[in-house]
C-alpha positions as a Markdown table, in Angstrom:
| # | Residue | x | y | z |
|---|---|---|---|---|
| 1 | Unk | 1.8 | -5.0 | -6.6 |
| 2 | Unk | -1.2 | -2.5 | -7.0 |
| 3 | Unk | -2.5 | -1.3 | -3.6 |
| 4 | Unk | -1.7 | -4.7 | -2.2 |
| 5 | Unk | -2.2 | -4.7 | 1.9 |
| 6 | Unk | 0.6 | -5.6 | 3.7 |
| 7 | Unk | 1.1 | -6.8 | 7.4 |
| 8 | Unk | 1.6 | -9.7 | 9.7 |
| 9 | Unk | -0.8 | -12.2 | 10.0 |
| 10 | Unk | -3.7 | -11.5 | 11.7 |
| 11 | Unk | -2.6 | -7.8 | 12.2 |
| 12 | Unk | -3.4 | -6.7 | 9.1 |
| 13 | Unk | -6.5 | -7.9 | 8.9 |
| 14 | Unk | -7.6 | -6.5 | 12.7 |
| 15 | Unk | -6.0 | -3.1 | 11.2 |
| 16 | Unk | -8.4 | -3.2 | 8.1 |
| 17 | Unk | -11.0 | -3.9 | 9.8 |
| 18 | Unk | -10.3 | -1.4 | 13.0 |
| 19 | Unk | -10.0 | 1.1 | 10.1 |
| 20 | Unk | -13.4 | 0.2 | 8.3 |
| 21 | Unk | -15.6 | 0.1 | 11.6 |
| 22 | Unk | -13.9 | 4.0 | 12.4 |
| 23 | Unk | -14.8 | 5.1 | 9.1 |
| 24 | Unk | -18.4 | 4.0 | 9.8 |
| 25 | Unk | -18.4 | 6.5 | 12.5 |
| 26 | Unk | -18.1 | 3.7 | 15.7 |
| 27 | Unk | -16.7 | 4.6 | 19.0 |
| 28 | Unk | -13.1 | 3.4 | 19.8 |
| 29 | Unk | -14.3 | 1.5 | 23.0 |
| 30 | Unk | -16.7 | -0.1 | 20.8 |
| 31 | Unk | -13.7 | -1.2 | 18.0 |
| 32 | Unk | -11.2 | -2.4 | 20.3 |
| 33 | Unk | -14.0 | -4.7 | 22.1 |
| 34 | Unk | -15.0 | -6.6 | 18.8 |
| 35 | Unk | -11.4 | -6.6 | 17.1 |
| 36 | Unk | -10.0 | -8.0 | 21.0 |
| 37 | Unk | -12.7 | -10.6 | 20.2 |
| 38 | Unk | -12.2 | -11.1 | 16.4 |
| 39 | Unk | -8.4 | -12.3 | 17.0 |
| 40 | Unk | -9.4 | -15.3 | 19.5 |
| 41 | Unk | -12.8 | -16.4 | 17.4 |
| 42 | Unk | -10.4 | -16.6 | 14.3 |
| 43 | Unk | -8.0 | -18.5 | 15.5 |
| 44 | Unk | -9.9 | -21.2 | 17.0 |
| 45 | Unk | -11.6 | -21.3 | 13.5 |
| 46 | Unk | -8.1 | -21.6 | 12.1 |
| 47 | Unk | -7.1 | -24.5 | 14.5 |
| 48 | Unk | -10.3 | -25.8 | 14.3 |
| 49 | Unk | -11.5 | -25.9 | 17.7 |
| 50 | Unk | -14.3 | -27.8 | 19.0 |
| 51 | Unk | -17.7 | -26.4 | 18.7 |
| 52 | Unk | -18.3 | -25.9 | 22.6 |
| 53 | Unk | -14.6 | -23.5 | 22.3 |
| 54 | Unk | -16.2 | -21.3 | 19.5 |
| 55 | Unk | -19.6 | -20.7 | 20.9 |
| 56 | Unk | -18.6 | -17.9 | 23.7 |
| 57 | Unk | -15.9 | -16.6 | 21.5 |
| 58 | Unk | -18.8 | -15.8 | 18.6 |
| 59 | Unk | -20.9 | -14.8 | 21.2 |
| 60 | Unk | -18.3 | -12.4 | 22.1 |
| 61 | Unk | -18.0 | -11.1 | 18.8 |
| 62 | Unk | -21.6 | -10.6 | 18.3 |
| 63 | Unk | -22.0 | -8.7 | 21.9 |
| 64 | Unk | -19.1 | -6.6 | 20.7 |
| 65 | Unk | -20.9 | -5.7 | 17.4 |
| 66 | Unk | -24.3 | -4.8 | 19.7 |
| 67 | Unk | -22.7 | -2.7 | 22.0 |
| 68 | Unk | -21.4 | -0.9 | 18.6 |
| 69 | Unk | -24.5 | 0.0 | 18.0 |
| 70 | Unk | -25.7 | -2.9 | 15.3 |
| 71 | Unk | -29.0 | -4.4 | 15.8 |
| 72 | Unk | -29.0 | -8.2 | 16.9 |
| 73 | Unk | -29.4 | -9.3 | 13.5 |
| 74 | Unk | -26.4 | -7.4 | 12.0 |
| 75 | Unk | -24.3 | -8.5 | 14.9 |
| 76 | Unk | -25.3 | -12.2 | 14.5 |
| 77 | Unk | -24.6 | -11.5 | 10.6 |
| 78 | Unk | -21.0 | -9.2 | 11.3 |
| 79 | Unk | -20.1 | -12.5 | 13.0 |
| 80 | Unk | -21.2 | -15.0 | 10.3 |
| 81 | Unk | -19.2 | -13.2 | 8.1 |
| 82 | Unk | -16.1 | -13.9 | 9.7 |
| 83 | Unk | -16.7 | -17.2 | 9.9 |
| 84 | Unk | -16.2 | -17.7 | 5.9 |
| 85 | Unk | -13.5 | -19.6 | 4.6 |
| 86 | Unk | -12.8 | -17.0 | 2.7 |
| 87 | Unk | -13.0 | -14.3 | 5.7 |
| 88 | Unk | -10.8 | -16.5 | 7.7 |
| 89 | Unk | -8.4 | -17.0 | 4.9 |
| 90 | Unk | -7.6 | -13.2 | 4.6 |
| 91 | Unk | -7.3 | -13.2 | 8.2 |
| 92 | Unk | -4.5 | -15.9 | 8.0 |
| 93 | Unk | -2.7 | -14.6 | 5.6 |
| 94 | Unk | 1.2 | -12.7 | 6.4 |
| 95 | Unk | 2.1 | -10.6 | 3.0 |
| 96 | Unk | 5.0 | -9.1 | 4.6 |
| 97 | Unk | 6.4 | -12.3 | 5.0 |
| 98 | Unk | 5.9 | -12.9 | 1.8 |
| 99 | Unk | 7.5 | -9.9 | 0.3 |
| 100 | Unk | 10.9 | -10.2 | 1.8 |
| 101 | Unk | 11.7 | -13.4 | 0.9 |
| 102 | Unk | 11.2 | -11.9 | -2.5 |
| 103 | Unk | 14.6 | -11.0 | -4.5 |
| 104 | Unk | 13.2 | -10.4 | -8.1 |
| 105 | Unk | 12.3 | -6.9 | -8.9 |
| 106 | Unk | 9.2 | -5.1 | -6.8 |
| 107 | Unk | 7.3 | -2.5 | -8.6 |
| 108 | Unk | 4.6 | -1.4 | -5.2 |
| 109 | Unk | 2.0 | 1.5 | -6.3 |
| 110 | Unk | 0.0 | 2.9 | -3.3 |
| 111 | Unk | -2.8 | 5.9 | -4.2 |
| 112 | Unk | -2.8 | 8.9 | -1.8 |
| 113 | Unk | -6.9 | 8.6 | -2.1 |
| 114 | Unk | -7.5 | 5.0 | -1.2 |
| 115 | Unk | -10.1 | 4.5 | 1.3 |
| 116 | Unk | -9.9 | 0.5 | 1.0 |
| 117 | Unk | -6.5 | -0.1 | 2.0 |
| 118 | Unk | -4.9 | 2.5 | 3.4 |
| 119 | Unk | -1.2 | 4.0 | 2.0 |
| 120 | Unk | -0.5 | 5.5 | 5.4 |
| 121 | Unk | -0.7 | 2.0 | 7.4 |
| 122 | Unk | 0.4 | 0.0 | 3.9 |
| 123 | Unk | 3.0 | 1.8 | 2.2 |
| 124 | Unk | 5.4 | 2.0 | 5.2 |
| 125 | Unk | 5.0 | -2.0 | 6.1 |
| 126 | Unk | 5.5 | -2.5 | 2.6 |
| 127 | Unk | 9.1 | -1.1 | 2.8 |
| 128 | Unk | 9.9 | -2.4 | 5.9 |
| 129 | Unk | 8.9 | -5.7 | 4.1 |
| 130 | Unk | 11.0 | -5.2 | 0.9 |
| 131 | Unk | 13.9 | -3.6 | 2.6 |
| 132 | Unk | 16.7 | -6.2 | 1.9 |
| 133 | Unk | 16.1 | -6.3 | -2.1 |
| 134 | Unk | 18.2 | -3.6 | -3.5 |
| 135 | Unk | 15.5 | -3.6 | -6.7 |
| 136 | Unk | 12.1 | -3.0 | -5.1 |
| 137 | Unk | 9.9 | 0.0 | -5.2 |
| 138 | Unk | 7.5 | 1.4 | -3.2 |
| 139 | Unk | 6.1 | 4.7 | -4.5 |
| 140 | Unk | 3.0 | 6.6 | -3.6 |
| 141 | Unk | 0.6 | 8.2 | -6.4 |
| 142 | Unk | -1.3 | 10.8 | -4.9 |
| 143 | Unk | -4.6 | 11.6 | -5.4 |
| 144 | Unk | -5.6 | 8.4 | -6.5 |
| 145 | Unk | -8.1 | 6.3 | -5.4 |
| 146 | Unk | -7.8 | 2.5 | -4.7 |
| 147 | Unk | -8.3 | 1.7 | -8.4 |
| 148 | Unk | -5.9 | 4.2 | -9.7 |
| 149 | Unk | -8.2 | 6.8 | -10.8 |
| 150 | Unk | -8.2 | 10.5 | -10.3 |
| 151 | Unk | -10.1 | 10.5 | -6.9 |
| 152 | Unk | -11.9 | 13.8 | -5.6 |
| 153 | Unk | -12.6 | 12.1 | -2.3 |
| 154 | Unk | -11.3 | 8.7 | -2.7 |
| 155 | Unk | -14.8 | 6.9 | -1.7 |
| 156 | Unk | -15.4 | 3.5 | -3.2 |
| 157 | Unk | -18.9 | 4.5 | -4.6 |
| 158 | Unk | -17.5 | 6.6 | -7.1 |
| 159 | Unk | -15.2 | 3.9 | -9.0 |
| 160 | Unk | -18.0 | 3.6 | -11.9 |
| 161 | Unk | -18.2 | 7.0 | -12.1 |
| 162 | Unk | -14.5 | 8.3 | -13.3 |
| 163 | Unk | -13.6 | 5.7 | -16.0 |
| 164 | Unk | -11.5 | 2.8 | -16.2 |
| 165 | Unk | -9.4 | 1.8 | -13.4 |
| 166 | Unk | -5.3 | 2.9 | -13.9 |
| 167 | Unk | -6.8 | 5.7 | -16.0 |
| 168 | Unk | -4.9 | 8.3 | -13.8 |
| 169 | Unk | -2.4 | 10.4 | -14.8 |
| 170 | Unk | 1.3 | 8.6 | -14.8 |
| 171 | Unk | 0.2 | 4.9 | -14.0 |
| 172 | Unk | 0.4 | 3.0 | -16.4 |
| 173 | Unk | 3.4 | 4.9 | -17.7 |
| 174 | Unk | 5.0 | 4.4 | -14.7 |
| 175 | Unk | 4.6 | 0.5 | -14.7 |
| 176 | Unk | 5.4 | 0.5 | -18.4 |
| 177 | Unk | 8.6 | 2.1 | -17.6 |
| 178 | Unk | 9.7 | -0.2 | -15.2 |
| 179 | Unk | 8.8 | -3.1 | -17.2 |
| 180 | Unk | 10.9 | -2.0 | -19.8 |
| 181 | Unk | 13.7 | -1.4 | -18.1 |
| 182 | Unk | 13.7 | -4.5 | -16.5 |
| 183 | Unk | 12.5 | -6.8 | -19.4 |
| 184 | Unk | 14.1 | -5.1 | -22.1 |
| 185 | Unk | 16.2 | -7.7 | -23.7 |
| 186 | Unk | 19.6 | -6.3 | -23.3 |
| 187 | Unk | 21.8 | -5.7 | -26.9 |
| 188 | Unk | 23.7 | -8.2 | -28.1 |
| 189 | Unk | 27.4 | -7.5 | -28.9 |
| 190 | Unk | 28.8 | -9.0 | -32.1 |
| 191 | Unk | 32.5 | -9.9 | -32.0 |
């Protein structure tokens, strides 16, 4: 797993996006009101609510993205966007469930640079998650960016601009490594 989020459901994606809107320089008062809003407006999506349930809990959402600072437009947009199946989907979704019911090998790489999902809030869950399987693990690459690339600052804008992804130093030796070991066919004996 390369970078791969990890969290419970609906959590994770609140985190992510708490994290995103804080990077984009908004106040905290301003975060918490849309993510408080984001949770309840998803989840009637989820359980498919009536339309008269939804309208006040978008309308939250798009008051919360206002008082943030985004013009009406954006906010009615911000909103829309989490209203896409595929938007909703990401917010349903539990990885950490996911991962410890796993009991095959677990090769996790995190980069110390990634601005897109971040090692400090992923990396930890992602053990926590993988605890009970004696063969997983989670290692850290640092200065990496989310791609795997030597990373000056870690920002997503310069991916095109330092070569192919898993081009930094010890990734794909790493991952070749532990494929090996745990793919290598082992000898046969002959009596």
């Amino acid at each position: 797993m390369l970078a791969g989020p990890v969290g419970p459901r609906g959590q994770l994606f609140l985190s992510e996006m708490r994290a995103r809107l804080s990077a984009n320089g908004m106040n905290e008062a301003a975060i918490e009101r849309i993510t408080a809003a984001t949770g309840p407006l998803m989840e009637a999506h989820l359980h498919r609510a009536p339309a008269q349930e939804i309208a006040p809990l978008r309308e939250a959402v798009v008051r919360g993205f206002a008082a943030g600072g985004f013009t009406d437009a954006q906010a009615e947009g911000a909103a829309a966007t989490l209203e896409l199946p595929h938007v909703l989907s990401m917010y349903d979704v539990g990885p950490d469930q996911a991962l410890a019911r796993i009991r095959a090998p677990v090769l996790v790489l995190y980069a110390g640079m990634d601005r897109d999902v971040a090692t400090p809030r992923n990396l930890p869950a992602a053990r926590a998650a993988l605890r009970d399987n004696p063969d997983a693990n989670v290692i850290e690459m640092p200065g990496l960016n989310h791609v795997f690339q030597r990373a000056p600052t870690g920002n997503t804008e310069d991916y095109t601009s330092l070569g192919l992804p898993f081009s930094g130093p010890g990734v794909v030796e790493l991952v070749a490594t532990w494929l090996e070991a745990r793919l290598h066919a082992p000898a046969r004996v002959t009596p």
